[in-house]
N, C-alpha and C positions, 0 to 999 in steps of 0.2 A: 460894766461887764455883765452879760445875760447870766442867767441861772446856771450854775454849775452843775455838768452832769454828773451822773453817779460812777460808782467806783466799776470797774467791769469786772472783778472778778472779789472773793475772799481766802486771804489766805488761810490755810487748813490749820486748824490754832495750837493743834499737838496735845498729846496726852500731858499733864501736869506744868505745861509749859505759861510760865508768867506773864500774860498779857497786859500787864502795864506797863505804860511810857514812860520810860527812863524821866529824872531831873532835866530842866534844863543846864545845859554847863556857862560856864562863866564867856562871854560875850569875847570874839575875837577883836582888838584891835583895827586891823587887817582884813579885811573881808576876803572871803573865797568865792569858789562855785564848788557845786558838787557835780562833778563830772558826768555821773552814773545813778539816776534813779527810777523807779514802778511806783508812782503815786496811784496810779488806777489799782495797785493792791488795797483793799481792805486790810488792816488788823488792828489787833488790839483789843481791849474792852470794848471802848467805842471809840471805832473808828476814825479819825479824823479827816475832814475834806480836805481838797487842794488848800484852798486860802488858806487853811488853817494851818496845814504842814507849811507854806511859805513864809506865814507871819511869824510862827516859831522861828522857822531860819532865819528870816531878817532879821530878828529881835537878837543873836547869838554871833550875825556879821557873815550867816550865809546869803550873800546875796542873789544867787540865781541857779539854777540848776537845770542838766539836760535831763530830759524825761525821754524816756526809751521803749521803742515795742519791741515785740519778739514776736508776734502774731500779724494776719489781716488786721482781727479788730485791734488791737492794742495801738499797731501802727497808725490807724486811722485817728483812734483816741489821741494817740499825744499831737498829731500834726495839725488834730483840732485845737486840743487846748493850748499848744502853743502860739495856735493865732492867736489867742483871745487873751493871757497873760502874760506882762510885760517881764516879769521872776522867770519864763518859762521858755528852753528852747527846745525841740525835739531829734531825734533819732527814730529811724523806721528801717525794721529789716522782717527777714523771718526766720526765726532763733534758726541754728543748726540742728536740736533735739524737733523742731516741728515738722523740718525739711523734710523726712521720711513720711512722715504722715500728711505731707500734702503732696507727695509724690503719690504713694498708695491711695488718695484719693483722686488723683489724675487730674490736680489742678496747681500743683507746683507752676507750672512754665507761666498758667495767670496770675499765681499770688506775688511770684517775681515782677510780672510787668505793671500790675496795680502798685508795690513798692517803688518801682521807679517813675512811677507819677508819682507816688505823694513824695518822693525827695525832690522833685521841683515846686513846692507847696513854700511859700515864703514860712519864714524861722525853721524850718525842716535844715538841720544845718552837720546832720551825722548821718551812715547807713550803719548801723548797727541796732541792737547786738545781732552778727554773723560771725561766724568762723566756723570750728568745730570740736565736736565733745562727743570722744571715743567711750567713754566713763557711763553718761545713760542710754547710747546708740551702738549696739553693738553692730559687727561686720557687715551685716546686712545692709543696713543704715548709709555705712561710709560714703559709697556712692552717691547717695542723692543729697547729703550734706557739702561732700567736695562743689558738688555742680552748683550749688544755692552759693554757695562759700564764692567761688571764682565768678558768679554773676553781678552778685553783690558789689564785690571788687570795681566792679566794671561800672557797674552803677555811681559809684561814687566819683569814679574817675573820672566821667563823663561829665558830672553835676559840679566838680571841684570841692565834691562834700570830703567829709573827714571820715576815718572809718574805724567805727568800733568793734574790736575785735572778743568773742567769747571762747576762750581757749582751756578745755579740758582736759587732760588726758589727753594730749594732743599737740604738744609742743613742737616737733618735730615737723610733724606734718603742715601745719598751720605755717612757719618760718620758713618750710617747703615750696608751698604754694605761693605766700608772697614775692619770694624771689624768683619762681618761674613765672608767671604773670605779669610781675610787677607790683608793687605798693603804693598804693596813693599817697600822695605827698604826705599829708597827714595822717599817719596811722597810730590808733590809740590799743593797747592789750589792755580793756577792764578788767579788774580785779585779778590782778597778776600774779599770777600762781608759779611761774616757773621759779629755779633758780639762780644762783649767781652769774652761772654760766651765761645762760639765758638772757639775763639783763642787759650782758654783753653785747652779746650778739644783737639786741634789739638796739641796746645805745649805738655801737657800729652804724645803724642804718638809719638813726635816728629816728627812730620809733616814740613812741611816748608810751611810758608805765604809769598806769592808775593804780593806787594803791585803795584798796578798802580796809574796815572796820578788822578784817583777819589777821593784818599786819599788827595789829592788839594783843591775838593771842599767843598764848606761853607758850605753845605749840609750833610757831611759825619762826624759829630761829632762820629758816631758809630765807622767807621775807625779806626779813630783817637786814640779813647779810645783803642780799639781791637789793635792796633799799639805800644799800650805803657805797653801790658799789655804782650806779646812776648818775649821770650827770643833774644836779637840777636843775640846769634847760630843760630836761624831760620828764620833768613829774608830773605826775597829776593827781588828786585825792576824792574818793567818792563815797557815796554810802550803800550803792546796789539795795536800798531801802525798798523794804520792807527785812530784807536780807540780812546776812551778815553782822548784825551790832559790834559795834567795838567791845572791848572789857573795860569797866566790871560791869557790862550788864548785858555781856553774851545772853542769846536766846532769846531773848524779850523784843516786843517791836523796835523796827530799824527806822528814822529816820533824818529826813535832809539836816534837821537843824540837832544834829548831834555829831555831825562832821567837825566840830571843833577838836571833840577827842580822839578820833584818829587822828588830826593833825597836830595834836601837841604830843602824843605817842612819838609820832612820827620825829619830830621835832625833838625828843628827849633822847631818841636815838643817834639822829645824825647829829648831836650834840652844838645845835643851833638854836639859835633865839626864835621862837613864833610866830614873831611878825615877818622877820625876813624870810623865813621862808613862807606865810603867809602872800607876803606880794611879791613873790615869786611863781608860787604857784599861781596866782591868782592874773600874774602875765601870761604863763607857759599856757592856760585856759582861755584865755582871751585870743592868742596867736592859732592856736587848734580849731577856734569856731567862733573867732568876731567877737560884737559886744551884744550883750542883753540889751542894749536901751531904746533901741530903735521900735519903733509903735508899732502897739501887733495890728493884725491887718485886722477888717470887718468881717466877724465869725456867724455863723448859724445860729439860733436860739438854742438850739438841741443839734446832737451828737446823730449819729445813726442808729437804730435799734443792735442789741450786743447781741451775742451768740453763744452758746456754749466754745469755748475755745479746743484745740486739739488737744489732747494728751502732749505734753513734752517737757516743759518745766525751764523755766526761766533762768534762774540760781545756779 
């Protein structure tokens, strides 16, 4: 593998907030994937690189993980490094919070069709994160997210890609949309924040629910509920890493190879054994976007030079 490029961006470390990496946890049986993660985040003390977040995962029985843009550059970053690691499949969209601001720079309708070249980029095997997020885009906003939102759509449906969905404040709208449009066969809600209700209606269409690290907290009895009320044909489990940490070690860096503990959470609530559901989910992942083992293709030494990214936030 050539030199690994660097991270594209750092995340903001927070006032008082503990940047240490969690323990590792006790090694899964059962291997997973993590459905959902931003390895191009920086955090922590110090930082750790790609191989390095992988080898922890594999060392704990996560065995491979989709890596996700929300930007140009980000997009480009992962559909790089997923050529070039075999742990590594990707995801390219342009978050719903950027959409306005590449509208207002009057280059939306290019960053749309530059995303749909790189999801014909071999391992490129998701469009997302897209959807929409009423919560950091207010009214103004809506419009240029919808339009980004239903191109995306289209995009994936054309490519037979899977479509990851980033749903805020916005539940309605977003469950709106797919049923006027239509939903690509595979359609995945990251880090799913709705309801019971909600779950319904997503099971109904057979949707797939990603569960993250939040499903942990004391706070998330809706989760919870919404978690047990799921077929598990349709789960999925992620860490939205750098994001999100499970409990007990909210706030602190998030990542791929601490997916175990959300899923024994998980696991302790629908009052099942680990493993099974383990290689359950570890199917439901497989059917969603194929298998990791296939060789990545022949990569560039280096990346494209980065950029300052837009304002809009990932999370």
């Amino acid at each position: 593998m050539a030199d690994e490029p660097g991270h594209v961006r750092q995340r903001d470390p927070g006032a008082g907030r503990d940047l240490s990496y969690p323990p590792l946890p006790v090694p899964l049986v059962v291997p997973v994937y993590d459905n959902h993660t931003h390895l191009e985040i920086a955090d922590g003390e110090q930082a750790l690189s790609v191989a390095e977040q992988l080898d922890r995962a594999s060392s704990v029985g996560v065995r491979g993980v989709i890596q996700v843009g929300g930007d140009l550059e980000t997009s480009r970053w992962s559909a790089e490094m997923a050529a070039r690691e075999p742990r590594m499949l990707a995801a390219v969209a342009i978050h719903p919070n950027e959409a306005p601001v590449y509208e207002a720079a009057g280059i939306l309708d290019d960053a749309i069709a530059e995303i749909a070249e790189l999801a014909t980029r071999p391992r490129v095997v998701a469009v997302g994160e897209t959807g929409l997020d009423f919560f950091r885009t207010g009214p103004e906003g809506h419009a240029s997210q919808l339009r980004s939102f239903e191109a995306h759509i289209e995009i994936a449906k054309r490519n037979g890609l899977a479509l990851q969905i980033h749903d805020r404040d916005a539940h309605e709208a977003v469950i709106e949309t797919l049923l006027r449009v239509g939903a690509p066969e595979r359609t995945v809600f990251h880090c799913f924040s709705g309801d019971v209700d909600m779950a319904r209606v997503c099971a109904d269409h057979g949707w797939y629910l990603s569960f993250a690290g939040t499903v942990t907290f004391k706070n998330a009895g809706n989760l919870r509920e919404a978690l047990a009320a799921v077929p598990r044909a349709l789960l999925l489990v992620e860490t939205d890493a750098p994001f999100l940490t499970p409990a007990p070690f909210r706030g602190r860096p998030n990542a791929p190879y601490l997916l175990p503990n959300t899923l024994r959470a998980m696991a302790d609530h629908l009052e099942t054994d680990v493993t099974m559901l383990a290689a359950q989910i570890s199917s439901n992942t497989e059917l969603v976007y194929g298998r990791w083992d296939a060789e990545p293709v022949t990569a560039p030494d280096s990346l494209p030079n980065t950029r300052t990214r837009p304002t809009g936030g990932l999370a």
